[in-house]
C-alpha positions as CSV (number, residue, x, y, z in Angstrom):
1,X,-151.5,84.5,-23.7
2,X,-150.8,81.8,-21.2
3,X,-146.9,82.3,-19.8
4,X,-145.0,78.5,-20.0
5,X,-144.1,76.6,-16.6
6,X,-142.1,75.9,-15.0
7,X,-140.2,78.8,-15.2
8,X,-137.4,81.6,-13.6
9,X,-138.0,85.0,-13.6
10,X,-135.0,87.5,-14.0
11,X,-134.7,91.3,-13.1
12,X,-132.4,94.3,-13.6
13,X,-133.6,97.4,-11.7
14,X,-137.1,95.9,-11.0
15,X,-137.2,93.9,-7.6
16,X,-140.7,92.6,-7.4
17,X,-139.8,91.0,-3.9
18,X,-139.3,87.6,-3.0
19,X,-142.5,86.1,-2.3
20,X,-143.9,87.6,-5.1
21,X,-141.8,86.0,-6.6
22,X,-142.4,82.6,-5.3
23,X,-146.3,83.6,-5.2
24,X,-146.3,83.9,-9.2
25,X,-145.4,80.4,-9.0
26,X,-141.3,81.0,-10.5
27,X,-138.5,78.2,-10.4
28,X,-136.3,81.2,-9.6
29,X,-135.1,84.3,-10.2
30,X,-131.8,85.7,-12.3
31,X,-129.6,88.5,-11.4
32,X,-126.4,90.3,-12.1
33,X,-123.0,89.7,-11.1
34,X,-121.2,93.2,-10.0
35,X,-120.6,95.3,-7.3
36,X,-124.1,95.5,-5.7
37,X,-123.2,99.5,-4.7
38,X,-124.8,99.5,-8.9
39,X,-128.4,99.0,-8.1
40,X,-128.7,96.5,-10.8
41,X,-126.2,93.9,-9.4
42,X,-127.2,91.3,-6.7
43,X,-126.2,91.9,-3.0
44,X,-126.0,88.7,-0.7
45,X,-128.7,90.0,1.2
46,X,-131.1,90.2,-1.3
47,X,-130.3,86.8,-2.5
48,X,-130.7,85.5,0.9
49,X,-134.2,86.5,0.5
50,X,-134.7,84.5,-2.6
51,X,-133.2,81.4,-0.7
52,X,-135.0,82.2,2.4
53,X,-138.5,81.4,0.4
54,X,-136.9,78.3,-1.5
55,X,-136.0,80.2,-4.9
56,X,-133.2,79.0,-6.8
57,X,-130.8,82.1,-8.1
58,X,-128.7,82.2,-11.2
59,X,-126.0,84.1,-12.2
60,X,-125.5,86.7,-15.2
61,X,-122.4,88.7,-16.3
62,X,-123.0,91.3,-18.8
63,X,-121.0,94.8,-18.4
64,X,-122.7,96.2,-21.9
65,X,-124.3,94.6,-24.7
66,X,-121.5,94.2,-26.9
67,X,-119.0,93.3,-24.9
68,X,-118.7,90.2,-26.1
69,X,-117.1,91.5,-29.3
70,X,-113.8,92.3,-27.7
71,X,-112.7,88.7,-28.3
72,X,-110.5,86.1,-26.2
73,X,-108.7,89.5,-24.7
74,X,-112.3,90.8,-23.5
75,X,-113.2,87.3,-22.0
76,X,-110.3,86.7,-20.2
77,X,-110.2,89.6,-18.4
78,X,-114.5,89.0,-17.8
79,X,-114.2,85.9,-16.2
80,X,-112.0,86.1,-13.1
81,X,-113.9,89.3,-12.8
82,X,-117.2,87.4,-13.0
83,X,-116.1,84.6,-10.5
84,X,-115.1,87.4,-7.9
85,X,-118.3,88.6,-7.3
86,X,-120.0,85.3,-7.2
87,X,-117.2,84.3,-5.0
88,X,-118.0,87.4,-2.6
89,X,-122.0,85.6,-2.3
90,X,-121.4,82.8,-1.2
91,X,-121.7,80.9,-5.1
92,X,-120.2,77.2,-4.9
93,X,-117.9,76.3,-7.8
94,X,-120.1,74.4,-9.8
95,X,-122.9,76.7,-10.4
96,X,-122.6,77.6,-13.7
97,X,-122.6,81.7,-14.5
98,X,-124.2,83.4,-17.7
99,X,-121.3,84.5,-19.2
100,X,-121.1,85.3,-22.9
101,X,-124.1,87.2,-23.1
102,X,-124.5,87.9,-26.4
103,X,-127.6,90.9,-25.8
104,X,-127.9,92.0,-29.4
105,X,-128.7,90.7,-33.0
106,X,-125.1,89.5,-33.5
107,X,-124.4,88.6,-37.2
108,X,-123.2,85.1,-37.9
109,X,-119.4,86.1,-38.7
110,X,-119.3,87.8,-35.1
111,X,-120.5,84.8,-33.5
112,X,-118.0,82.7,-35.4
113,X,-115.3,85.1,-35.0
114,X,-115.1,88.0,-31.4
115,X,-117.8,86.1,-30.1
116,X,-116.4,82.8,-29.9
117,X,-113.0,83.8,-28.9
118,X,-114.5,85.9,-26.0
119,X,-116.4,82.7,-24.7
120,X,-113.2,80.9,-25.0
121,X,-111.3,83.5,-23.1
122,X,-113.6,83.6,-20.0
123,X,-114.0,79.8,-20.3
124,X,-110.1,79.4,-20.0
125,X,-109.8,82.3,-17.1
126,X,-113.2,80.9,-15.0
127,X,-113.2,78.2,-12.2
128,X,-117.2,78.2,-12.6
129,X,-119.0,76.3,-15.3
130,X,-120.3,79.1,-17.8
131,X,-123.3,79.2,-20.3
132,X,-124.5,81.7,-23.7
133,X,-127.6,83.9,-23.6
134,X,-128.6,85.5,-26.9
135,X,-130.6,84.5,-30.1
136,X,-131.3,81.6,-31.9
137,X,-128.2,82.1,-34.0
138,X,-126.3,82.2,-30.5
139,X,-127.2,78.8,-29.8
140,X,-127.0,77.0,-33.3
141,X,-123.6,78.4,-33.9
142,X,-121.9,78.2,-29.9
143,X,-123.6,75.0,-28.7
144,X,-124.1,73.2,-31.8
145,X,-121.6,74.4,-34.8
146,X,-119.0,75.3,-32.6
147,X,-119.4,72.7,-29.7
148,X,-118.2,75.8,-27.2
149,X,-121.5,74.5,-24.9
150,X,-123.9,72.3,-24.2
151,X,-126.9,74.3,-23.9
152,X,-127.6,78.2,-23.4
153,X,-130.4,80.7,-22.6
154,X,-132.2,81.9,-25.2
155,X,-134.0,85.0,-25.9
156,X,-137.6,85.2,-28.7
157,X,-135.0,88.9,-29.6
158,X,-133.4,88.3,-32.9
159,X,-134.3,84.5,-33.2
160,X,-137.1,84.9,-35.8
161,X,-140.2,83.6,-36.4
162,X,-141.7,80.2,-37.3
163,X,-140.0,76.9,-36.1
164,X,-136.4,76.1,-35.6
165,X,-134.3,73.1,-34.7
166,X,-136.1,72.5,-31.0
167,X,-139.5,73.9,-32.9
168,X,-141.8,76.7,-32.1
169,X,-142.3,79.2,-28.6
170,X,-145.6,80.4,-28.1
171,X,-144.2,84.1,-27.3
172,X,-146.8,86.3,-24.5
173,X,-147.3,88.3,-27.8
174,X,-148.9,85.6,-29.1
175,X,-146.1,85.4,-32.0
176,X,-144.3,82.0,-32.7
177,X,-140.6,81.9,-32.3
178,X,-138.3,79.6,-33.8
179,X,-136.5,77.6,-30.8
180,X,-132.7,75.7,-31.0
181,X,-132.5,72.7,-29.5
182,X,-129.8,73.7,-27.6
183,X,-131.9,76.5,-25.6
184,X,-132.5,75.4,-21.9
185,X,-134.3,78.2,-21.0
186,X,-136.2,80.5,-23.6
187,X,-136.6,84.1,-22.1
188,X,-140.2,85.0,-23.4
189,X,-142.2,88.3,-24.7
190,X,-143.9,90.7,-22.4
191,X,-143.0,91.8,-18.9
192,X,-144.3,90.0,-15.8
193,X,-145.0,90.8,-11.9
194,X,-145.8,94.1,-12.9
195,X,-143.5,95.1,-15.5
196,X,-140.7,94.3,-13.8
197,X,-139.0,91.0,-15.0
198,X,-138.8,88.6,-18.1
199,X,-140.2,85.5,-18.0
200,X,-138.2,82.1,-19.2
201,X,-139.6,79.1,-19.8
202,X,-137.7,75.9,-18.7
203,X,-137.1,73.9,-22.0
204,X,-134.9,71.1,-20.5
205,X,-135.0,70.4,-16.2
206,X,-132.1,69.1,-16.1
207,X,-130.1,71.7,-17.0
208,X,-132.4,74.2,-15.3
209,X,-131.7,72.6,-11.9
210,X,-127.8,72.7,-12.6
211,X,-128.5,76.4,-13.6
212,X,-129.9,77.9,-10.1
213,X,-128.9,77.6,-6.9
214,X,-130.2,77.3,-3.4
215,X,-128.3,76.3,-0.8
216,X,-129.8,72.8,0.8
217,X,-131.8,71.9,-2.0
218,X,-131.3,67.9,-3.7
219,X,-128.7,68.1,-6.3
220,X,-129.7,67.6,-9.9
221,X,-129.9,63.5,-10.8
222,X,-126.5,61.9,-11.8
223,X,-126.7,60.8,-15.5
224,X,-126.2,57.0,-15.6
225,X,-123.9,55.3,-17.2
226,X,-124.4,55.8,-20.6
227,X,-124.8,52.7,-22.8
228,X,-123.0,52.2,-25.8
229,X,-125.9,50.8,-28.7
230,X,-126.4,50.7,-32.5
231,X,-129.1,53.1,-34.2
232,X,-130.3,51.9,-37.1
233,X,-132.0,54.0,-40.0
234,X,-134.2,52.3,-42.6
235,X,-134.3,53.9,-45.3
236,X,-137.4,52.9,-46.4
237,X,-139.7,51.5,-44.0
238,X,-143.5,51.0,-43.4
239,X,-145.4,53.3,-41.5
240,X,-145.2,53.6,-37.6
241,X,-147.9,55.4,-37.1
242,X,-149.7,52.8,-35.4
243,X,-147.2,51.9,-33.5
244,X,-147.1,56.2,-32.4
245,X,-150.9,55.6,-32.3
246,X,-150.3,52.6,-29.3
247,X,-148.5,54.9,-27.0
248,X,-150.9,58.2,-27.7
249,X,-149.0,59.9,-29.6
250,X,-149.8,63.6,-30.0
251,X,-149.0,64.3,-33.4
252,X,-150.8,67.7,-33.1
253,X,-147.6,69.1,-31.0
254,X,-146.3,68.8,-34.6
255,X,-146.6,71.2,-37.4
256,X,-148.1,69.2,-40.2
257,X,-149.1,66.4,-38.4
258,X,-148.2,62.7,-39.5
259,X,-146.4,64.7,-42.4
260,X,-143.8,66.3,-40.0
261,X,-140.5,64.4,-40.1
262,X,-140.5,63.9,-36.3
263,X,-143.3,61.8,-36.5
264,X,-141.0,58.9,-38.0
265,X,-140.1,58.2,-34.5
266,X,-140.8,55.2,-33.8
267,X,-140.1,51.5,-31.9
268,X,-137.5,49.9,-30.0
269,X,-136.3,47.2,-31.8
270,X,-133.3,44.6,-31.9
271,X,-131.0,44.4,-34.9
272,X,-128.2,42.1,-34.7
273,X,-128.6,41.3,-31.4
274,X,-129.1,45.5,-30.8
275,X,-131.3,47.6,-29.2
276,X,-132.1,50.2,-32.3
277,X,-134.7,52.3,-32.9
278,X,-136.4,52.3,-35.7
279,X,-137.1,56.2,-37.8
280,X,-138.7,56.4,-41.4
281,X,-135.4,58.7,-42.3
282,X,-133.1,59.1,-44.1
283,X,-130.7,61.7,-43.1
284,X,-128.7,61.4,-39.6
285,X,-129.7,65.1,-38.7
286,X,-133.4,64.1,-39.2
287,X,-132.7,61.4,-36.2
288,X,-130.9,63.3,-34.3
289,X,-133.8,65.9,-34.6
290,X,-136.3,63.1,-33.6
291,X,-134.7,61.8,-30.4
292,X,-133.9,65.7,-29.2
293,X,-137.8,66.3,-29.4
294,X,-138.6,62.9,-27.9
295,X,-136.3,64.2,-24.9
296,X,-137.3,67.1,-24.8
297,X,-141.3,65.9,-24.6
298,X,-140.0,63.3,-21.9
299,X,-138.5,65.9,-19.9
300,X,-141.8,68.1,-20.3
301,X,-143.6,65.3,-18.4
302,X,-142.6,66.0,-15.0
303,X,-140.5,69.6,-16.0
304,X,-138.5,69.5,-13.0
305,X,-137.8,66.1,-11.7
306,X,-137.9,64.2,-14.6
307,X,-135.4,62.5,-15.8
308,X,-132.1,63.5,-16.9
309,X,-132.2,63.7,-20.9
310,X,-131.7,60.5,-23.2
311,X,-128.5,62.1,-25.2
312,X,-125.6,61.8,-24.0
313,X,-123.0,62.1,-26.8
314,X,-123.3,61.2,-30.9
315,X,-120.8,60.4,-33.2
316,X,-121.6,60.0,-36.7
317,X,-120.0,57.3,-38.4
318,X,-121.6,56.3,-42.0
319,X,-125.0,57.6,-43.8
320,X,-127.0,54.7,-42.9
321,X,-125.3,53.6,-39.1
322,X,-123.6,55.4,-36.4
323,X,-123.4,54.4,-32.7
324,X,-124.4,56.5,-30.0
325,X,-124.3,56.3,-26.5
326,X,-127.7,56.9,-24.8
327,X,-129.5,56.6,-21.6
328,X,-132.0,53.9,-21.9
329,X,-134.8,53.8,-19.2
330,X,-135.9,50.5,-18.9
331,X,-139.1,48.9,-17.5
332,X,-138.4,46.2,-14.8
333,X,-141.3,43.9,-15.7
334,X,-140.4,43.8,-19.0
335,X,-137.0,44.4,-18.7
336,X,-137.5,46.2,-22.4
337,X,-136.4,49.7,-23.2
338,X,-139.5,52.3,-22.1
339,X,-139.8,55.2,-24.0
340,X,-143.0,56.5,-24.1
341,X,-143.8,60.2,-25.5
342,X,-147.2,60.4,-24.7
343,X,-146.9,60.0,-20.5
């Protein structure tokens, strides 16, 4: 089955080479933070080979697979350790670093409880930005329950089948995963550049420019200033479907069709004076659902340059109104909100 780009690649004892790298068409390429004398961890000179052929590197800590469970104790002795090596390459301070790698099929109690403390224990003791890898659980429970991140690497290991929050991975062995909507980066099924690497797809540019590093290369795009409006959700409504029809729309993206929830998205309005948008839903999660997946879908039209995403921060206030502040691009013939899903 077709692999997703864009895309990093990332390797352990495989080293498929640099321009073979590149060749395959990859982002980048991840590696571990360590002493390099380990033939695992990543030496300067072999990143300078990535670099020297325009590949972005980013950085993973993992010293066993359950290390994580040592708690706040465990990840505040991991993250100075972490920042030294990537200190000793070169690494500026605001490249973020996989830190709480969670490379098992943690239960939810451990991620609420060791896990959590650990990533707040290397948080607390790391000058770097630092991000989750692990399941679906991982995500939904750091990123989103716990608000310990704002995104995190996921892996199709232990996150079940079917759709999730961010909807469905086409895995290489043509299974469907469930994806969070929290994943940046969704580490894939099946072994690439001949056997030796994982595949990721790139779920949200943004972040995935932030992610990687090479030196010289045009820093990811500001977010603008958000602006503070008023979403409105009608709770009963009539069809936007030909409204979703006006802008091509592809509804098949979505399981079910015009029946899926997500397909409630639908115009820019004013209300009281307001930009709003206007949802055929009830429930604030459902919106919140719909304007993730009309970010990510605007992100997916130009994966690596595109703009930053529309959410910036949410606050929910009441069942039927709650005000959000969110990056509105505007057309400048119109001068009207422009968010188009099809293009």
């Amino acid at each position: 089955m077709a692999k997703l780009f864009p895309a990093y690649t990332d390797c352990s004892w495989g080293r498929p080479g640099a321009q073979n790298i590149r060749n395959a068409g990859y982002y980048g390429v991840g590696r571990y933070l360590g002493d390099p004398a380990n033939g695992r961890n990543l030496s300067k000179e072999e990143m300078d080979s990535y670099h020297q052929v325009g590949l972005r590197v980013f950085f993973i800590w993992e010293q066993a697979a359950n290390r994580v469970l040592s708690g706040f104790t465990g990840g505040a002795a991991d993250g100075p350790e972490a920042n030294k090596w990537a200190d000793q390459l070169g690494v500026p301070n605001d490249v973020p670093i996989i830190g709480t790698t969670v490379d098992f099929g943690a239960t939810a109690d451990q991620l609420r409880g060791p896990i959590a403390d650990y990533a707040k224990g290397f948080a607390r003791n790391s000058k770097r930005p630092h991000l989750p890898y692990g399941s679906y659980d991982t995500m939904e429970i750091l990123c989103g329950e716990l608000g310990l991140f704002p995104c995190g690497w996921q892996t199709a290991g232990w996150s079940g089948y079917g759709s999730g929050s961010g909807g469905t991975y086409a895995c290489g062995d043509g299974t469907n995963r469930r994806v969070s909507r929290y994943s940046c980066m969704f580490q894939d099924i099946g072994y690439v550049l001949a056997d030796t690497s994982d595949h990721n797809g790139i779920l949200m540019s943004g972040e995935a420019q932030k992610l990687g590093w090479l030196p010289g290369a045009p820093a990811p795009t500001p977010r603008k200033k958000a602006k503070r409006v008023k979403t409105f959700i009608w709770s009963s409504s009539k069809n936007n479907r030909d409204w979703l029809e006006s802008i091509n729309f592809d509804v098949s993206m979505l399981e079910g069709g015009w029946d899926h929830p997500w397909a409630g998205l639908a115009a820019w309005e004013v209300v009281e004076g307001q930009q709003t948008i206007r949802l055929l839903t009830t429930e604030n999660k459902q919106l919140l659902d719909a304007l993730r997946y009309a970010e990510a879908v605007g992100n997916a039209n130009n994966p690596v340059e595109g703009w930053e995403p529309s959410i910036v921060d949410m606050g929910f206030m009441e069942t039927k109104w709650f005000r959000s502040r969110t990056l509105m691009p505007y057309d400048k013939y119109t001068n009207s909100p422009k968010y188009t899903l099809g293009g």
